[in-house]
C-alpha positions as CSV (number, residue, x, y, z in Angstrom):
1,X,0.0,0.0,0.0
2,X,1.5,3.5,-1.2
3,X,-1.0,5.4,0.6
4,X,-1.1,5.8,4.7
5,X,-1.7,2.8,6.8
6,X,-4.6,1.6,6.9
7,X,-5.8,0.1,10.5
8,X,-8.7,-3.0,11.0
9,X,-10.0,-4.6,13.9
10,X,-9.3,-8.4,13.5
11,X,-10.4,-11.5,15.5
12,X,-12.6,-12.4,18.3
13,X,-10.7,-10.5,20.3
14,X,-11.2,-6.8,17.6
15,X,-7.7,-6.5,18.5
16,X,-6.8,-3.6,15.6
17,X,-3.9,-4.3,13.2
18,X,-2.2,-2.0,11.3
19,X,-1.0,-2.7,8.0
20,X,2.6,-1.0,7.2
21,X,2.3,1.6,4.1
22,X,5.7,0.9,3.2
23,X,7.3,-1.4,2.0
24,X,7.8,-4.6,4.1
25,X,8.9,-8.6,4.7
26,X,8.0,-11.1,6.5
27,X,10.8,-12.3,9.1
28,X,10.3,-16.0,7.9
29,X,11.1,-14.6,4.3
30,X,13.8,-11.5,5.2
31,X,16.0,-13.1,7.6
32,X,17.0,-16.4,5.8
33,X,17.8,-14.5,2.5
34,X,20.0,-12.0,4.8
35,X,21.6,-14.9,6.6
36,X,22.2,-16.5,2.6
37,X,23.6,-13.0,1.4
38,X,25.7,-12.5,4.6
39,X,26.8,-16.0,5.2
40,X,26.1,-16.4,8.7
41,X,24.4,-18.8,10.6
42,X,20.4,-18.8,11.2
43,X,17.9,-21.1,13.2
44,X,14.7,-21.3,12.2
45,X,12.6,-22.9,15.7
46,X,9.0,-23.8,16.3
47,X,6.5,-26.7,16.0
48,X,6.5,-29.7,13.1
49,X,5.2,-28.7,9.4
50,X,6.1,-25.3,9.8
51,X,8.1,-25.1,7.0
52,X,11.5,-24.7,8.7
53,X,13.1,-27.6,6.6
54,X,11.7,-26.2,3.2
55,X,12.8,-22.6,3.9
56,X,16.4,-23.8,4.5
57,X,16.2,-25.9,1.5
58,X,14.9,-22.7,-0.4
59,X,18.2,-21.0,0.5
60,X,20.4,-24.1,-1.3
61,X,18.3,-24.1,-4.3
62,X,18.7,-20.2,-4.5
63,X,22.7,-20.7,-4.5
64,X,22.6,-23.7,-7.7
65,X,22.2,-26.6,-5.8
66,X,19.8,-29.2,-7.0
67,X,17.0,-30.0,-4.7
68,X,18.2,-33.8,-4.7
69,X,21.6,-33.2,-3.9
70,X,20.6,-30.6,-0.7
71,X,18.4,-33.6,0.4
72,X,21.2,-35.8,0.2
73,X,24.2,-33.4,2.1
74,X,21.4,-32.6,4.8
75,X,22.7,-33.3,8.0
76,X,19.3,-34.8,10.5
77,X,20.2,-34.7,13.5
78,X,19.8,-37.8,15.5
79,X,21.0,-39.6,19.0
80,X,23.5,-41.9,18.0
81,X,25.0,-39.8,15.3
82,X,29.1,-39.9,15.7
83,X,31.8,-37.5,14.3
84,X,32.5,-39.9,11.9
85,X,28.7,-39.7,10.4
86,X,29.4,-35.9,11.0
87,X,32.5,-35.7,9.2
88,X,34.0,-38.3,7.6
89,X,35.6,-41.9,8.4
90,X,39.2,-42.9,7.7
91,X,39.6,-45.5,5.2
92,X,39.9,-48.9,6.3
93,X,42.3,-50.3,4.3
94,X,44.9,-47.3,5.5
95,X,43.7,-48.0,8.9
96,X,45.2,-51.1,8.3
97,X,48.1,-50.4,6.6
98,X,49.4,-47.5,8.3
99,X,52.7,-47.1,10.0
100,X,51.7,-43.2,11.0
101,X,48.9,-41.3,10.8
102,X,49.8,-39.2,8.4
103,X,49.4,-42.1,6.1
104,X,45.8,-42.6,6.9
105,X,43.3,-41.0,4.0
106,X,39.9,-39.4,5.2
107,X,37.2,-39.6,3.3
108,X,35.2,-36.3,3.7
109,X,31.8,-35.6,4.2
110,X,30.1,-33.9,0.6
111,X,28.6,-31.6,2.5
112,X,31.9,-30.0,4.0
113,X,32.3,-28.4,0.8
114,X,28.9,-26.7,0.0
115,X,28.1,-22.9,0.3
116,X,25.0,-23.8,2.4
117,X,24.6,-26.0,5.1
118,X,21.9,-27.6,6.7
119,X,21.6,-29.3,9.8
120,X,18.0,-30.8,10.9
121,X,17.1,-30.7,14.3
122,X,20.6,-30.0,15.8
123,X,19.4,-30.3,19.3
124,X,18.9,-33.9,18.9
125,X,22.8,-34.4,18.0
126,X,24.6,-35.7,21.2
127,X,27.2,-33.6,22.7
128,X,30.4,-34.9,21.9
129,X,29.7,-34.7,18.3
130,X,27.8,-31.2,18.5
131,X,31.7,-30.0,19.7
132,X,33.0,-31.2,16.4
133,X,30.4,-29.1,14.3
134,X,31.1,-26.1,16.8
135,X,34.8,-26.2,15.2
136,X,33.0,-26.6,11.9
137,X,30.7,-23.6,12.3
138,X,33.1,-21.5,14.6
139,X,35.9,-22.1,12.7
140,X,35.1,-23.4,9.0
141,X,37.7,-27.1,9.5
142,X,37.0,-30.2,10.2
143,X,39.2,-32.0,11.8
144,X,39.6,-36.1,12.4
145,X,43.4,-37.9,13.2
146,X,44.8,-34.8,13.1
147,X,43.7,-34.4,9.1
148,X,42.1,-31.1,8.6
149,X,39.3,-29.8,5.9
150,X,39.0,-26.3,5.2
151,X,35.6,-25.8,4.7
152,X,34.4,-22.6,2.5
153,X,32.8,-19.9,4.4
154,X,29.2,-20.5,4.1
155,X,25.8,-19.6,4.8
156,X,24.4,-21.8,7.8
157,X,21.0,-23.1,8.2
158,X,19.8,-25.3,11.3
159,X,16.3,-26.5,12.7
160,X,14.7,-27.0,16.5
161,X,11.4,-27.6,17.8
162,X,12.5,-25.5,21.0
163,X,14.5,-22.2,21.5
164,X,15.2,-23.2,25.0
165,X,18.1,-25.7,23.8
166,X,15.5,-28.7,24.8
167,X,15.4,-32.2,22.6
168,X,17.1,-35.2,22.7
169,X,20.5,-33.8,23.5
170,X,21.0,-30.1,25.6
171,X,22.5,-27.4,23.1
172,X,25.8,-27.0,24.7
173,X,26.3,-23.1,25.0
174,X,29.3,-22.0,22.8
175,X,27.4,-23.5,20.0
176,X,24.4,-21.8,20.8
177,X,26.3,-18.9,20.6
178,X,27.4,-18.9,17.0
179,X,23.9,-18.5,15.7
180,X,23.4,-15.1,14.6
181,X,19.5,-15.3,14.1
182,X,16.5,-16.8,15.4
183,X,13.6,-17.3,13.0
184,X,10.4,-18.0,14.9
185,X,8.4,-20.8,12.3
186,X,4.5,-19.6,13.9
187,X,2.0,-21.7,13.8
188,X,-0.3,-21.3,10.1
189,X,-3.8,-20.2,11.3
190,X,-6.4,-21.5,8.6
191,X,-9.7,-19.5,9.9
192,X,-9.6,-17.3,6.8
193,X,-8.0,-19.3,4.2
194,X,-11.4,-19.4,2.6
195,X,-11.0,-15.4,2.0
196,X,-7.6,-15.4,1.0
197,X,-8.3,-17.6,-2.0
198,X,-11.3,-15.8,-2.4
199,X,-8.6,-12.5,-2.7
200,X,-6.2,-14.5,-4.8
């Protein structure tokens, strides 16, 4: 609306909302793409089916990725998940063969190397292995038998069900404290969906 802001009282409740005359984003919509442009590190939180997955997914399509190959580097955060599922495992035969480490190949994650990086539900990720993706995030390496990965710097995008570090696993607090944003996911209230096709 180019005019001035027009006012209405909404609900059951008349509670009056007032529409911007500017222009204006939704949160959900502005914060992600700023997080994607800045590469910094966003977490979208709030209840199942709210979309948090597909917006992060959005952002990896937006810089080239093919849908089925973000599907595929997504990390899903789970109890038993190790640094090795995290980050890579050494090869076995080199395990084997090896008369140092140094001789020991690692064979990377794929999604070490991409320009966005998702990680599903991080607070169900046990702690031990939530310290190795701190050095990930905090750092951009990875890091297993003393071989290191330097990561590209990247835009970061991870999913909860609860701000409050709750889940399977408690956030521990320096990783917490890399995230730049928090995206609340709110609830979708379909009362007037009826009227807003009716708009459409």
């Amino acid at each position: 609306n180019d005019g001035p802001s027009q006012s209405y009282r909404v609900g059951d409740s008349k509670r009056l909302l007032t529409l911007p005359s500017a222009q204006s984003y939704s949160s959900f919509v502005l914060l992600p793409l700023l997080t994607f442009a800045t590469r910094r590190k966003c977490l979208f939180v709030g209840g199942p089916g709210r979309g948090k997955t597909a917006s992060a997914i959005l952002m990896s399509v937006l810089a080239g990725y093919p849908v089925r190959e973000v599907r595929r580097a997504m990390q899903h955060g789970h109890p038993q998940m190790t640094i090795a599922d995290l980050l890579g495992n050494p090869l076995p035969a080199d395990l084997v063969n090896a008369q140092s480490m140094d001789d020991i190949r690692i064979e990377w994650r794929s999604w070490l190397s991409m320009r966005v990086k998702i990680v599903d539900e991080y607070n169900r990720i046990p702690t031990r292995t939530q310290s190795a993706l701190l050095t990930v995030m905090g750092d951009n390496y990875a890091e297993i038998l003393n071989h290191i990965y330097e990561c590209p710097e990247s835009a970061w995008y991870l999913t909860a069900n609860d701000d409050q570090g709750g889940g399977t696993y408690q956030v521990i607090e320096a990783l917490r404290d890399r995230i730049d944003v928090i995206v609340q996911a709110l609830a979708f209230n379909p009362r007037f969906l009826g009227e807003l096709l009716t708009r459409i």
